[in-house]
N, C-alpha and C positions, 0 to 999 in steps of 0.2 A: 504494500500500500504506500504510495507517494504521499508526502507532506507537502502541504503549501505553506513555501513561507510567508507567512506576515506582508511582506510586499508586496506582495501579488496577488490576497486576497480582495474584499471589495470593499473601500471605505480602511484601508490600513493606513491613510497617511491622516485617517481625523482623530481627535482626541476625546479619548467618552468623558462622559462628568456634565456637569450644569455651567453653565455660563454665570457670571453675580447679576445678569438683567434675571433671567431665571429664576435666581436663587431668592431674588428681593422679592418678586413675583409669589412664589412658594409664601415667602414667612408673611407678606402684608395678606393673603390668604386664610391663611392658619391665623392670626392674628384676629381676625373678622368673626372667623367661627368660634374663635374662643371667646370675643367678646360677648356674644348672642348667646353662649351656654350658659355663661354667668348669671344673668337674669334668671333664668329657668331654673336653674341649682334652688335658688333662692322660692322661685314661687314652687315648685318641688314641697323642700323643705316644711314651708310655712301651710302648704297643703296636710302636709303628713300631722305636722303638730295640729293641727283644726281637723283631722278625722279625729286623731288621738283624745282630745279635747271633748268631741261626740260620744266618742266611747266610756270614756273616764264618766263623765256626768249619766251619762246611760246608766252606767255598773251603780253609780250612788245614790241614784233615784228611785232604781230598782230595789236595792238594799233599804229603802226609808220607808217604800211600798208595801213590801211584805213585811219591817215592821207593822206598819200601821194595821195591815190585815190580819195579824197575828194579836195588837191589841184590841182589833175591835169586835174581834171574835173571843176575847175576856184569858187569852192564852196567856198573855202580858198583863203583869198587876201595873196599874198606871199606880205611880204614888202622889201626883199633885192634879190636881184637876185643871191647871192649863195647859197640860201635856198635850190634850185634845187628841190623843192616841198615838205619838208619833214622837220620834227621840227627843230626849233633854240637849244631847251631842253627837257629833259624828263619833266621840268615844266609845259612848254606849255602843253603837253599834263593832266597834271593834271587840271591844272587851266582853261584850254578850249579855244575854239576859238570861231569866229563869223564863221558861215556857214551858206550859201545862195547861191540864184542865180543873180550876178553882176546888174543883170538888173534889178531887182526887190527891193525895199525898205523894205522888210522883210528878215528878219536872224534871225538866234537864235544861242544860245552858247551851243556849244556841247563839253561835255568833254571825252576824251577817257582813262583815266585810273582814278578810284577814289582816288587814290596813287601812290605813288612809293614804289615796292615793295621790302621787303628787301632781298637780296642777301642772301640765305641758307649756302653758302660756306664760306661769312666772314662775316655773321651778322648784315653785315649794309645795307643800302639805296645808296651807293655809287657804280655806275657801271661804267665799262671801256666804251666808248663810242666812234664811227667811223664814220667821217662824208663818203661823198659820194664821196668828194675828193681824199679821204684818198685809197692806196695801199689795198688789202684785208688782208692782215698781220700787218698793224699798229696797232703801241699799244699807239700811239698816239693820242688826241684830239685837231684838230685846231678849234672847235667853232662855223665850219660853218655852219651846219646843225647835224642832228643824224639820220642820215641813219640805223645806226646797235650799236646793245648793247652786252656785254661780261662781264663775271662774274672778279672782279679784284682778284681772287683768284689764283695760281700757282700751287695750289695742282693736284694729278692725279688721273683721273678715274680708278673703276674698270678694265673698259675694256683699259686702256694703254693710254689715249691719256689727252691731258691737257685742264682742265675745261675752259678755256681761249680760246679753241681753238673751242668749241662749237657752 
């Protein structure tokens, strides 16, 4: 089998590689699409934390729910009469309660959340909280119960409206 040399082949006397018109070509390129993914990382991101957000409040509404159906079916001894059937605290609900039936000498301690969960929008375990007293736009806590939870964030959703308002 005959070898060609390099001289003789087609295109041997050009140089491979990129030119620097090319090469600036390439990087203001690359340059462009990396700017336009930045944005998106970001709405990404702030996406995931506002499902999360959904979730979390989902799981502690539910957990306040079935207390409440648990005392208004007399399973839970209310001890203050402005409980209005529903926790003192999101503690209560960690720490647990006695559940039974009044007539009976057996109970058992049921707990409805294994934590308190942290708040996605400012990081902490610290939530805005409404008793049943309370107007449905308080942003106040009198203590008397916890009817309803709200993230203490101010920030605004995607879709227009305030995380607080959820």
């Amino acid at each position: 089998m005959r070898r060609i040399p390099e001289s003789e082949g087609s295109g041997a006397g050009r140089q491979r590689g990129m030119t620097f018109i090319e090469l600036l070509a390439t990087v203001a390129i690359l340059a462009v699409l990396a700017t336009s993914v930045i944005p998106l990382a970001r709405w990404n991101e702030k996406r995931r934390r506002e499902a999360h957000l959904r979730g979390t409040l989902e799981i502690l509404r539910g957990a306040i729910d079935l207390y409440h159906k648990y005392a208004e079916n007399g399973l839970i001894e209310q001890t203050d009469v402005e409980q209005m059937f529903y926790p003192k605290d999101l503690e209560e609900l960690v720490e647990g309660v006695e559940v039974g039936d009044p007539q009976s000498p057996i109970s058992e301690k049921i707990t409805f959340l294994a934590r308190i969960p942290v708040d996605p929008m400012t990081g902490t375990a610290e939530w805005g909280l409404r008793s049943y007293q309370h107007d449905w736009d308080s942003d106040s806590w009198g203590g008397e119960n916890v009817y309803d939870v709200r993230t203490s964030s101010e920030g605004v959703a995607l879709d227009g409206t305030k995380y607080a308002d959820w």
